[in-house]
C-alpha positions in Angstrom: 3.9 1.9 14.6 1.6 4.7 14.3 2.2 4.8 10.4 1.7 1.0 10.1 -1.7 1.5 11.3 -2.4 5.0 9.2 -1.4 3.0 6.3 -3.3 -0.3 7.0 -6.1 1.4 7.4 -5.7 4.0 4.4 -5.5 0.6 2.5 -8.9 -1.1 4.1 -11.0 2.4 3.3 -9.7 2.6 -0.2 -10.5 -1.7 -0.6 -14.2 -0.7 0.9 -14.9 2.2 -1.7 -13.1 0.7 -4.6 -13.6 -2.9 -4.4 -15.8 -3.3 -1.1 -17.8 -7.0 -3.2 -15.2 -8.3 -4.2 -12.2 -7.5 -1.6 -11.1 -9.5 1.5 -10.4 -6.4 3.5 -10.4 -7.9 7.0 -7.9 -5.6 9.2 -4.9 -7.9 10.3 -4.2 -9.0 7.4 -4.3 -5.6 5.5 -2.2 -5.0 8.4 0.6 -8.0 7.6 0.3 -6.8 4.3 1.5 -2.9 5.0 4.0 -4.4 6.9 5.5 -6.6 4.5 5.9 -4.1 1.6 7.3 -1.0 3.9 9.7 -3.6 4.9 10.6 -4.3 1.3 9.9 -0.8 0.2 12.8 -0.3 3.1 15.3 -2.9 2.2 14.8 -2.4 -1.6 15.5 1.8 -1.2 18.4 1.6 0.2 20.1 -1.3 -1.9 19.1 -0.2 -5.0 17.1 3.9 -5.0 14.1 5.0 -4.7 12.8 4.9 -8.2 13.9 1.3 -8.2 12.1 0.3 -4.9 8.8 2.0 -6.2 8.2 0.2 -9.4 8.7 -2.9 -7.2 6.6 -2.0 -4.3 3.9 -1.2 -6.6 4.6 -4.4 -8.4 4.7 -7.0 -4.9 1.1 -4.8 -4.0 -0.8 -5.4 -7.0 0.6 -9.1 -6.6 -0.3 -9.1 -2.5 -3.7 -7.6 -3.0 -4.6 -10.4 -5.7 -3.4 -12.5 -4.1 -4.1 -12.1 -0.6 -7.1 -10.2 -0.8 -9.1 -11.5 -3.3 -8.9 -9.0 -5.8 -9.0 -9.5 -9.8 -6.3 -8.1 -11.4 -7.4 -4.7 -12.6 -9.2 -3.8 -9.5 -5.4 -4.7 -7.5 -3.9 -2.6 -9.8 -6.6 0.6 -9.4 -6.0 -0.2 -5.5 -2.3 -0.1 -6.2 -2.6 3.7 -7.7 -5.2 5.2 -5.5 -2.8 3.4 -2.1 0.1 5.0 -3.9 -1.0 8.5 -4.4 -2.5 8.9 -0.8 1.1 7.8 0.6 2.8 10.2 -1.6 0.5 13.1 0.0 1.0 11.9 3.2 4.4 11.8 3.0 4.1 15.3 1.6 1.5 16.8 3.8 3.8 14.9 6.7 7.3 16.9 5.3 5.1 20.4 5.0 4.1 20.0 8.8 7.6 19.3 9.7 9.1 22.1 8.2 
C-alpha cells in the first residue's frame, strides 16, 4: 500500500515539473492510474518475463497518461522515462537497504 502511494506520488511530482500546464495531475486518479499498471506490470511479469512486461508497461503508461491525464504525446512519453528511471532506483536503492 505504502508503495502505491510512493509511486503515485513520484508520478504527480514528476507531471508538476515536467508537464505542470498542460497535465491533469489531480492525486486519485494518478493514484488509479499506478494501480492499474503495477497490476498489469504484475500479471504480465509473471505470464510472459520481465523484459516482456516492461516494454508494455511503458507502452499502457504513455497510453494512460495521454489519455487520462491530458498529456500530448511526447510530453507522456518524457513522463514515461523519467517515471521509469525513478522506479528502477527505487527498486535499487530499496534492494541495497535490504541487503
Amino acid at each position: 500500500m505504502l508503495g502505491l502511494l510512493v509511486s503515485a506520488a513520484v508520478l504527480c511530482l514528476i507531471m508538476f515539473v515536467v508537464a505542470r500546464h498542460e497535465a491533469d495531475y489531480s492525486f486519485p486518479k494518478v493514484v488509479l492510474i499506478s494501480f492499474c499498471l503495477g497490476l498489469c506490470n504484475l500479471a504480465l511479469s509473471l505470464a510472459a518475463g520481465p523484459w516482456i512486461a516492461l516494454v508494455i508497461v511503458v507502452g499502457l503508461t504513455v497510453w494512460a497518461l495521454h489519455q487520462f491525464c491530458y498529456l500530448r504525446w511526447g510530453m507522456a512519453g518524457i513522463v514515461t522515462a523519467i517515471y521509469i528511471a525513478v522506479q528502477i532506483l527505487l527498486a535499487l536503492a530499496q534492494g541495497m537497504l535490504a541487503s
